[in-house]
N, C-alpha and C positions, 0 to 999 in steps of 0.2 A: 717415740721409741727410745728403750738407752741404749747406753753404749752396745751393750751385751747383743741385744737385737740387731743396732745396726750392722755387726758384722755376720750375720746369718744371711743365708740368702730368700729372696723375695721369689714367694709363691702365691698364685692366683689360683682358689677354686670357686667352681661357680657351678651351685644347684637349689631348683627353688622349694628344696627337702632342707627344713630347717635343720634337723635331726644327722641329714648327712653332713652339713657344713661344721656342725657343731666336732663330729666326729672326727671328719678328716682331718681338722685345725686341733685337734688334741694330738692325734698319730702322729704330728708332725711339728710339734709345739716346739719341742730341743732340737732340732735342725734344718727349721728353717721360719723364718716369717709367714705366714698366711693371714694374705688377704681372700676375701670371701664376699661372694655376692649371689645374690637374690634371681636375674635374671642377665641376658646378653646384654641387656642397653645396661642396667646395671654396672654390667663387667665392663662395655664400652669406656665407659666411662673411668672408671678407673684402670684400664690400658692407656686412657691419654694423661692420668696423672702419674702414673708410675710404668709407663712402657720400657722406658728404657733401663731402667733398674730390674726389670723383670725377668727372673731365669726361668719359670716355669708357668706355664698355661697349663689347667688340667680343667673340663667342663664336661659336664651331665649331658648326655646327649637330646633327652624327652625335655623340652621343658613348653612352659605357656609363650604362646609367640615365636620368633624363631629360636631353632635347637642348638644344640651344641656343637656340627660342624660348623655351621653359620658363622658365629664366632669366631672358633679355629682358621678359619680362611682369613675372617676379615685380620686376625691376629698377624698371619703367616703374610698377607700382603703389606701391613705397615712396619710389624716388629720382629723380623724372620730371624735374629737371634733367637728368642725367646722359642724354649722349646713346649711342644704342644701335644697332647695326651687330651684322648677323648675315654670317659667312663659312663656305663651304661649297663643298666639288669638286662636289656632287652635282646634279641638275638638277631635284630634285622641290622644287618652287618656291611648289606650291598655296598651302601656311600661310604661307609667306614673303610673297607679296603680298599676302594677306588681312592679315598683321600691319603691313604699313607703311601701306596703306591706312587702316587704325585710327590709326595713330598713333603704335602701340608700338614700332615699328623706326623709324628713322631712313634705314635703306640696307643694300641687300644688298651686299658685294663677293664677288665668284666667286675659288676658289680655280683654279691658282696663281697667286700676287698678282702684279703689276708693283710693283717696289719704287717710282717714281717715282709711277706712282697710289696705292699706298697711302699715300704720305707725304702727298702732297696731298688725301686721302679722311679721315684724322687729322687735319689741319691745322686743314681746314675743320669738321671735328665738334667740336674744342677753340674753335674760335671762334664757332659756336652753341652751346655748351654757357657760356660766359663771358655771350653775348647773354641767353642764360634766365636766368643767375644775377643778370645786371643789371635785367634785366625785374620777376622777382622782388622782387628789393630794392625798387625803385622803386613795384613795386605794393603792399607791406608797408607802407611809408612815408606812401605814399595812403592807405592804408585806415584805418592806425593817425591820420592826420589828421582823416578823415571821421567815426571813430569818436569821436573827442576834440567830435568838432561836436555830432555827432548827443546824444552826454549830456551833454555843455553846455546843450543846447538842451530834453533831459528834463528835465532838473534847475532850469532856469529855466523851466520850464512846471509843476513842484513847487513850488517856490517862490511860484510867483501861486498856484498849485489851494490851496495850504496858507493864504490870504487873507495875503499878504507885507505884513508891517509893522505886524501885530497880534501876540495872542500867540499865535496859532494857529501862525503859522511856525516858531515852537519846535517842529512836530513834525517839521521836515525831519532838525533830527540825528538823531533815534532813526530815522528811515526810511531816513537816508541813512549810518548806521551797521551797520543793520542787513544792508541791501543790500551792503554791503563785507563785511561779514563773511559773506555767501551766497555774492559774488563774481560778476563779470561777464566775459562772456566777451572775449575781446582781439579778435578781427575777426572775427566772425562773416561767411556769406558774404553776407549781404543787404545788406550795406554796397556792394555791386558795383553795387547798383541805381539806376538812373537819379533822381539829386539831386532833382529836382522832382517824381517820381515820391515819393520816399521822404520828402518832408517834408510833400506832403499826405496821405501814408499816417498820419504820424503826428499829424498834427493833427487828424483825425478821431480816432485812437485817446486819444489824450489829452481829447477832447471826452465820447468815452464815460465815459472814467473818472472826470470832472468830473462829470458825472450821477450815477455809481454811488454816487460819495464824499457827492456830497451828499446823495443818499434815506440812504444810509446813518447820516448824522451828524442827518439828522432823525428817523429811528429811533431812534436811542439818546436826542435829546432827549426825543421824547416816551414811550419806554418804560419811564420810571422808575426809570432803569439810576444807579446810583450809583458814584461815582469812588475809594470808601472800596474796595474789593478791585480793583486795576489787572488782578492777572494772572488772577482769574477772568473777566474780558472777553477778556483772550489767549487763554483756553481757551475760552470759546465760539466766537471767531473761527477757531482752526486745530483743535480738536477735538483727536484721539486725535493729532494731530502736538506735541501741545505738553504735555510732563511740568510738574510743579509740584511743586516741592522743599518742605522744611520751612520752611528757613532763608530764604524772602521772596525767593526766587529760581527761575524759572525757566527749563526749558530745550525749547527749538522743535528738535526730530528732523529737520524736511524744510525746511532755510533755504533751497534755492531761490526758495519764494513769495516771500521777501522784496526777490528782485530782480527778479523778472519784467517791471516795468515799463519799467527799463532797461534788461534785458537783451533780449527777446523780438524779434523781427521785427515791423515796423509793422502787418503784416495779420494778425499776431496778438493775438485779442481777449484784454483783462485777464479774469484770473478774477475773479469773487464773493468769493472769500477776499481775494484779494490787493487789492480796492476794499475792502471790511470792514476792512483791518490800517491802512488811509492813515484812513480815516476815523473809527476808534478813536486813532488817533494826535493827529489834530485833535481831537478831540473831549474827549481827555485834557489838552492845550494848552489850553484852554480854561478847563477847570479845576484850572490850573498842577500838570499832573502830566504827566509825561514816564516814558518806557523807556530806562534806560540796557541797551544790547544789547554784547556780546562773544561772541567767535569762542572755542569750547573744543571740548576732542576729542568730545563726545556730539552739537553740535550748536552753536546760536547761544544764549547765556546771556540772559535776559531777569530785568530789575529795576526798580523803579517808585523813582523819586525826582522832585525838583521841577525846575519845568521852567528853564532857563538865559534868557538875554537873547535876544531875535529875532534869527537871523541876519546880519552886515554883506554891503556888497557883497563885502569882502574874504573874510569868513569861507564866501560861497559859492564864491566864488574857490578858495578851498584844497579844499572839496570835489570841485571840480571837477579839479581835479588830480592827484588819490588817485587818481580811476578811470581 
C-alpha cells in the first residue's frame, strides 16, 4: 500500500459473486481500503492478518459453506471493535434481526446497493468503529490507573500488616518478590467496579488477612518451630507444591499462591496457605532471616539468607512501580 492508502481506513468485504466484489471495492475505492474475499475461511483468514486494523466487516449472507452471519459472529467474538454489516438480495431476515438485536450485527443493507447509501452506511461504520477504538483506549488507560491505585493501596496495607518500621517489614521484599515472580494480572475485570464499592471490599479482605497472619505467627511462636531450617517451614506451608533441592534451594511448582493477595478480586477470600506464607515471612523477619525468591523455568526459586534493612518510603516506591 502507499502512503495515500495507508491512511484510509481498512474495509473487509466478502461475497463469492466475483462481480459484486468487484463493485463494491470500486464504490469505495477513494475512502477507504477494501480488502475482498471469496469465501468465510477465505475472510477468516485475513481477520487474522489484518483484525485489528480492521474498521469494517460487511459479508454476503448466501454463500457456499457457511454464510454470512457465521462469520459476523465469529468476527464480533474475537474483534468486537470492528464493525459488522450483513448484505443480502434475500428476504429471510429471521437470524438477521435476532443478530443485530444481540449486538452482533451492526446493520442489515438489502442488496442491490444504492451507491450513495452505501457510501454513507461505510462512512458512518468507519466513524463508529474509530469511536470504539477511542472508547477502548481511554477505558485501558482507566483501568490501567485504577489498577496502579488499587496495588498501591495493597502494598501500603502490607507494608503496615508486616508491622512498618520494625524488622518485620523486611518480609515485604521476599513477598513482594515473590508475587512478581507469580505475576499479576494487568486489568482484571473487577477493576470496572464501582470505587467505593471496591475499597470497602478490600478493606474487609485485608482485615481478614490481618487476623489470619496474626494466629498464624502466634502459631509458630508458640509451636516451638525453629528458624535453623527456613525451607522446611516452606514445605510445610505449600506441601507437595514446594520441591527442595540439595544445594540449599528450593523450588515452589504452583507460584500463583504467591500473588493471590494482589492479584485476586476484593470478594475473594485469602487462602490459608497464602495467610501461612505472609506470616512465615514475618515471622522469619523477626528472626533476621529472609527468602530470597527468583522466577526460573520449574517454578519460583526459593533461598533463605539474612534479612536486608526495612524498607524506605522510596524503596516501596519502586515496588510499586514494578507491578
Amino acid at each position: 500500500m502507499n502512503q495515500a492508502a495507508n491512511s484510509l481506513p481498512v474495509i473487509l468485504y466478502v461475497d463469492d459473486e466475483p462481480g459484486a466484489r468487484k463493485y463494491f471495492q470500486r464504490a469505495l475505492e477513494d475512502q477507504a481500503t477494501v480488502l475482498t474475499a471469496a469465501s468465510v475461511d477465505e475472510a477468516k483468514a485475513l481477520l487474522e492478518q489484518h483484525g485489528e486494523q480492521l474498521a469494517v466487516l460487511v459479508s454476503d449472507q448466501r454463500m457456499p459453506g457457511a454464510n454470512g452471519n457465521a462469520l459476523l459472529f465469529h468476527a464480533w467474538e474475537r474483534y468486537p471493535q470492528t464493525v459488522r454489516i450483513l448484505t443480502t438480495a434475500y428476504s429471510e431476515l429471521a437470524q438477521t434481526v435476532e443478530a443485530i438485536n444481540q449486538g452482533r450485527i451492526h446493520r442489515y443493507l438489502p442488496k442491490p446497493w444504492d451507491i450513495t447509501t452505501l457510501r454513507l452506511e461505510i462512512a458512518q461504520a468507519v466513524d463508529l468503529a474509530r469511536l470504539r477504538r477511542r472508547h477502548d483506549r481511554l477505558l485501558g488507560e482507566k483501568l490501567a490507573l485504577r489498577r496502579r491505585e488499587v496495588l498501591g493501596n495493597r502494598i501500603g496495607t502490607l507494608y503496615a500488616l508486616c508491622m512498618a518500621g520494625t524488622a518485620e517489614s523486611a518480609a515485604l521484599d521476599a513477598y513482594l518478590s515473590g508475587a512478581l515472580c507469580a505475576g499479576v494480572a494487568a486489568a482484571p475485570d473487577w477493576l470496572m467496579e464501582d470505587c467505593a464499592q471496591l475499597a470497602g471490599a478490600d478493606a474487609f479482605r485485608a482485615a481478614a488477612l490481618a487476623r489470619a497472619v496474626r494466629l498464624y505467627v502466634e502459631a509458630l511462636d508458640t509451636g516451638g518451630v525453629s528458624p535453623a531450617d527456613p525451607l522446611a517451614l516452606v514445605a510445610d506451608t505449600f506441601g507437595t507444591a514446594f520441591r527442595r533441592g540439595a544445594d540449599g534451594i528450593g523450588v515452589l511448582t504452583e507460584p500463583g499462591v504467591l500473588a493471590e493477595y494482589l492479584d485476586c478480586a476484593p470478594d475473594a477470600p485469602v487462602s490459608p496457605r497464602h495467610a501461612r506464607w505472609l506470616a512465615l515471612l514475618v515471622w522469619l523477619a523477626r528472626r533476621d532471616v529472609t527468602l530470597r525468591l527468583t522466577a526460573s523455568a520449574d517454578g519460583v526459586q526459593c533461598r533463605p539468607a539474612r534479612t536486608a534493612e526495612p524498607p524506605t518510603r522510596a524503596h516501596l516506591a519502586s515496588w510499586i512501580a514494578r507491578f
